[in-house]
LOPA-444180 format. One record per residue (C-alpha): x, y, z. Coordinates in pm, whole numbers, padded with zeros to 5 digits, always signed. Example, Ala and Ser with C-alpha at 12.3 -4.5 7.8 and 13.67 -1.06 7.14 Angstrom:
BEGIN
+01230-00450+00780 +01367-00106+00714 
# end
This chain:
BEGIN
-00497+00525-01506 -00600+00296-01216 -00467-00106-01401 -00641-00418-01321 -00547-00593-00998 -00319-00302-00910 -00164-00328-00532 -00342-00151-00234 -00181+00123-00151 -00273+00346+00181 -00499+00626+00082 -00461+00951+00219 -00590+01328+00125 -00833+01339-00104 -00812+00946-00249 -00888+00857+00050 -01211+01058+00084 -01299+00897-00278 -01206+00518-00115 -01398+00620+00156 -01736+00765-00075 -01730+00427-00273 -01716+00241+00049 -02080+00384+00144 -02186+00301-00253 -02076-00032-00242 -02282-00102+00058 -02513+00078-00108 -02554-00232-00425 -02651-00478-00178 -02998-00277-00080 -03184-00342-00366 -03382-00667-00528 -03317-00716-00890 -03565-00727-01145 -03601-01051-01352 -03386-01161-01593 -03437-01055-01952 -03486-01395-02172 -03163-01519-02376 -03114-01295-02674 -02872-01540-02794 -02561-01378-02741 -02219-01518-02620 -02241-01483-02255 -01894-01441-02213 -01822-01203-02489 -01422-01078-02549 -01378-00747-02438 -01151-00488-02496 -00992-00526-02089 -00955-00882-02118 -00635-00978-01942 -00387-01201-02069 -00135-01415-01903 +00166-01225-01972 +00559-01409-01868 +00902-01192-01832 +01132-01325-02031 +01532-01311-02057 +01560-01264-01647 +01318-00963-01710 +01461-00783-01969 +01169-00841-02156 +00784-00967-02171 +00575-01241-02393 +00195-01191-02374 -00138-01321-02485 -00180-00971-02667 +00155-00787-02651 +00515-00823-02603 +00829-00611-02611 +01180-00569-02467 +01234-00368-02123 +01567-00228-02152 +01823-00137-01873 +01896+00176-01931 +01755+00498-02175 +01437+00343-02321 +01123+00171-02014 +00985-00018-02337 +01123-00113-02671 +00991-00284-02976 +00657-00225-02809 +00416-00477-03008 +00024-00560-03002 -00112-00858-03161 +00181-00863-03442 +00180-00501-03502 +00485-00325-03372 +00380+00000-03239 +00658+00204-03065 +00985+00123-03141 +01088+00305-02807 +00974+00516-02560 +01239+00680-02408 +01310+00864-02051 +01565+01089-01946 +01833+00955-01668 +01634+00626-01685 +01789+00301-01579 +01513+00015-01433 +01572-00099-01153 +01288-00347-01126 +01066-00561-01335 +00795-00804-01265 +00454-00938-01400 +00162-00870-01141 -00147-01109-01276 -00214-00960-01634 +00011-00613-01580 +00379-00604-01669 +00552-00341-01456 +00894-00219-01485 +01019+00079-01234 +01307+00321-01214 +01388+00647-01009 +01113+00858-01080 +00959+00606-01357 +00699+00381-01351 +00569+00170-01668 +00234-00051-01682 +00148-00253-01940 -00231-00424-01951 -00226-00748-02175 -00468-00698-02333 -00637-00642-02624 -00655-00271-02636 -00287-00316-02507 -00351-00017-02214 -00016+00137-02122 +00057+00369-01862 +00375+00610-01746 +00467+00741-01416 +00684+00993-01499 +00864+01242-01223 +00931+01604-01195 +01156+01732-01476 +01151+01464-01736 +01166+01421-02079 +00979+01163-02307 +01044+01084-02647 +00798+00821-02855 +00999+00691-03116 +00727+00529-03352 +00818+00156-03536 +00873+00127-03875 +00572+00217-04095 +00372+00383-03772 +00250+00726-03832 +00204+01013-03515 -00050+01293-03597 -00204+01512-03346 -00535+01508-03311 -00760+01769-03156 -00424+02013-03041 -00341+01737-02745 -00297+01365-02864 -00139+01169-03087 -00346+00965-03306 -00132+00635-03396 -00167+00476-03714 +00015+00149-03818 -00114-00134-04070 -00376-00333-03924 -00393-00114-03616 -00469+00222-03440 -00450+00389-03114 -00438+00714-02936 -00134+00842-02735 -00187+01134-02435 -00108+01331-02140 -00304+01330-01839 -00218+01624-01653 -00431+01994-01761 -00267+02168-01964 +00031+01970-02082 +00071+01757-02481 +00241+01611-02680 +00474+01794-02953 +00523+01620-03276 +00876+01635-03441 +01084+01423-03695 +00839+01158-03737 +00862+01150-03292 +00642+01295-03025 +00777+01460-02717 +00696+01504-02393 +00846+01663-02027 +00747+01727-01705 +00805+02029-01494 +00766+02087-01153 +00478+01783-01105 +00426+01490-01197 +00238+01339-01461 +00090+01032-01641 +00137+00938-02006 -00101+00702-02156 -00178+00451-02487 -00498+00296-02559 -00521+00093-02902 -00870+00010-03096 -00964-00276-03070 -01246-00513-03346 -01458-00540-02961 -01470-00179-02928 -01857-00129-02960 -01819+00282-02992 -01680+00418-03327 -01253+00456-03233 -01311+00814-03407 -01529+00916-03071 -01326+00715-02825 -01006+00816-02882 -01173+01180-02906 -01274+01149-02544 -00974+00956-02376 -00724+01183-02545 -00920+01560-02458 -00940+01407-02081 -01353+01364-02115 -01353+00983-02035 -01292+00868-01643 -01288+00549-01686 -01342+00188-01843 -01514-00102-01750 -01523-00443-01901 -01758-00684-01760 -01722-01071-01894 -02045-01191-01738 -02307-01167-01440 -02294-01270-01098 -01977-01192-00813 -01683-01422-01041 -01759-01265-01328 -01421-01131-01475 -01406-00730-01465 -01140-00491-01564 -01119-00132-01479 -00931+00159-01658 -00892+00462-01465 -00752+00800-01631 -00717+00979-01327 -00838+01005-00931 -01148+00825-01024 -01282+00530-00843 -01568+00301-00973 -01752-00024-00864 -01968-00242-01116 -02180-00507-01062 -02396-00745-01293 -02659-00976-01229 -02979-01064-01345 -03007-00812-01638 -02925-00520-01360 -02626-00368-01389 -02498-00079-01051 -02221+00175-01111 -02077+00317-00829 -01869+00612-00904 -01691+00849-00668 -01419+01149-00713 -01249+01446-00667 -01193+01569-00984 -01320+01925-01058 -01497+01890-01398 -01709+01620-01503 -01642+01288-01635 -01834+01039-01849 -01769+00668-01787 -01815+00353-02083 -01858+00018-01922 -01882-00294-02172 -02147-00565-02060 -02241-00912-02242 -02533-00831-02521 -02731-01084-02327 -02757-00940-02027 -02891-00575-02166 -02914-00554-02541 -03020-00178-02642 -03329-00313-02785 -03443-00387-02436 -03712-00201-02272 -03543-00071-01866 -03539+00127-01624 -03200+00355-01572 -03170+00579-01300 -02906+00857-01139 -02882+00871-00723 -03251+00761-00741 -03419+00939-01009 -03487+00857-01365 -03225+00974-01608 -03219+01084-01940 -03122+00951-02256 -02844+01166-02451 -02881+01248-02811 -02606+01107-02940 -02297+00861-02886 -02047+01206-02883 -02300+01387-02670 -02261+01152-02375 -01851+01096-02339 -01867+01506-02267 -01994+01546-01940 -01961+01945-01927 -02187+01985-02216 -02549+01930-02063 -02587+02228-01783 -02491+01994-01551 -02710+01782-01624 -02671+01370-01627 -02694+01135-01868 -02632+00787-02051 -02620+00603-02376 -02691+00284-02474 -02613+00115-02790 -02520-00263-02880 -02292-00453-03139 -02196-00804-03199 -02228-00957-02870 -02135-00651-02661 -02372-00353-02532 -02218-00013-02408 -02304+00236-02158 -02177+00564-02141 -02235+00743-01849 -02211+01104-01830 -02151+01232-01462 -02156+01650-01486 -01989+01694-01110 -01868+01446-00854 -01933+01362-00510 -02061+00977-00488 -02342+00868-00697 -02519+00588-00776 -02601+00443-01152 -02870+00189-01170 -03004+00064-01527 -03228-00297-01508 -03419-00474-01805 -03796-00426-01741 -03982-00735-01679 -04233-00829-01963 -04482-00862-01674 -04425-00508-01582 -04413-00413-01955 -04793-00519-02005 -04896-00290-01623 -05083+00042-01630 -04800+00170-01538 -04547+00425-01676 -04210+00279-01846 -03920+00416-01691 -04031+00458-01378 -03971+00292-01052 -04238+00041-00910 -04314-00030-00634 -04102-00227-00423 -03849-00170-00656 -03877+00196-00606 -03785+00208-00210 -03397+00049-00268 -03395+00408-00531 -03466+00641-00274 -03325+00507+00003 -03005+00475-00181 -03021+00855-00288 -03105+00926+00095 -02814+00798+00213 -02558+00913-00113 -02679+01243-00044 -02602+01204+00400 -02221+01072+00254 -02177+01301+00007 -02226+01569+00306 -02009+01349+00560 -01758+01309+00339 -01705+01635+00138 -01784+01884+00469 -01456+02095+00494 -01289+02067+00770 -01292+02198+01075 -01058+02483+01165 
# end
């Protein structure tokens, strides 16, 4: 899971063909015009989110952190995180690593980060309190819950976490590998690789139903999560990557670009959180997939599984409070470029077809899938002998 604000790092192998495939889409946003602006549907412009960072402070010379949303202890030795605590609710009351002992701490913008030999914790303060563990070759992991937490696994691979006042979902992100549950603890080790441990807690701005979120995150479905504050290049934006995903959002003017690139085998779907007044789901637009129109899924469930259409894209749009979420549901990966724009009420009242491109507005569209479709061949060619 790829943190907010997380420090460059130089990309080689295959993350470096992904950099290089969002590279090409980002240049990519700048071709087209945006439609007009849908009118003021009254909404909060700058709408709380479920990424929105804190501004988190180490405390006793780093031995522990104080947040806007969460706080805990980092101990020395045996446990990365202690007395683990969002908005009030203590969570974990460890999480424990084998032959751990930190030898670093620090607070990078609104990430905690706390390292060892082999170990690497991230903390997100925020409200859905995102935490994420490096954890080396032959290691074990052992969740101690807090006082009056449950564990349950859900769907044979997560743990579903259940306290008073809160829930939250607990997984593994390498194939093939969960979570036992035992004594009231869940366990975890590595073997040979390594592998990422994550937690992702509900939160009252989640606009999807927990039930289907923590679903996806915890079977692997979901790629990634954006949350967008506002419109325009300052607008605050965090990103939530489970896995060698990369994605690039922009918003402005009721027109919102995802740039997605990766070199994951399966599909992924992606959720990205905008302000309800920039695209409310009531809203007639125009959505379209490297340049063609795409279609609607059935359902909410339907869209955060990406291997379940024939390979076949798709999206879903639905709105609450002031908040409107996309799902988008990418079947394979390469680079590709998400475009969905509020239709002018000019355009609305044309002989011409809803949902499809119009004229000038068309040419960005296919130029853009012109040239995703010359990278996608650059980039992913095999090499030569």
């Amino acid at each position: 899971m790829s943190l907010p604000s997380c420090p460059p790092t130089h990309p080689t192998g295959k993350t470096q063909l992904a950099a290089g495939a969002l590279l090409v889409l980002s240049a990519l946003l700048v071709l087209s015009t945006p439609l007009a602006a849908a009118e003021d549907g009254g909404f909060d412009d700058t709408p709380q989110t479920p990424g929105e960072v804190g501004t988190p402070v180490l405390t006793d010379g780093g031995a522990g952190f104080d947040g806007t949303y969460v706080d805990g202890r980092l101990p020395a030795e045996g446990a990365v995180v202690a007395n683990f605590t969002r908005e009030g609710v203590r969570l974990f009351a460890e999480i424990r690593v084998s032959e751990y002992g930190r030898l670093e701490s620090r607070v990078n913008g609104g990430r905690i980060e706390a390292e060892g030999e082999g170990v690497r914790l991230e903390v997100v303060d925020s409200l859905a309190a995102y935490l994420r563990l490096e954890l080396g070759p032959f290691r074990g992991l052992v969740v101690v819950a807090a006082d009056g937490v449950t564990f349950e696994l859900g769907g044979g691979s997560y743990v579903e976490v259940r306290a008073q006042g809160a829930e939250g979902v607990l997984f593994v992100g390498c194939d093939g590998r969960a979570f036992e549950l035992e004594g009231g603890h869940a366990f975890f080790s590595t073997g040979e690789e390594s592998c990422e441990v994550y937690f992702r807690a509900a939160t009252d701005a989640d606009v999807l139903p927990f039930a289907d979120l923590d679903d996806s995150v915890g079977s692997g479905n979901l790629g990634a999560e954006v949350s967008v504050g506002g419109e325009g290049p300052d607008a605050p934006v965090s990103l939530i990557s489970y896995g060698p995903v990369e994605v690039n959002v922009t918003l402005d003017d009721s027109r919102l670009t995802v740039a997605v690139a990766g070199t994951v085998p399966e599909g992924k779907s992606f959720l990205v959180l905008i302000p309800r007044s920039s695209v409310d789901a009531d809203d007639e637009i125009n959505v379209s997939f490297d340049g063609r129109p795409l279609a609607r899924a059935l359902t909410i469930t339907d869209a955060l599984n990406a291997t379940d259409d024939g390979g076949h894209p798709e999206y879903y749009l639905t709105s609450s409070g002031n908040l409107t979420a996309i799902v988008l549901s990418v079947p394979h990966f390469s680079v590709h470029l998400f475009v969905l724009s509020v239709v002018p009420t000019a355009v609305l009242q044309a002989p011409f077809p809803v949902g499809v491109p119009l004229g000038e507005a068309a040419v960005p569209l296919v130029l853009g899938a012109v040239v995703v479709a010359g990278a996608a061949a650059v980039l992913w060619r095999k090499p030569e002998e």
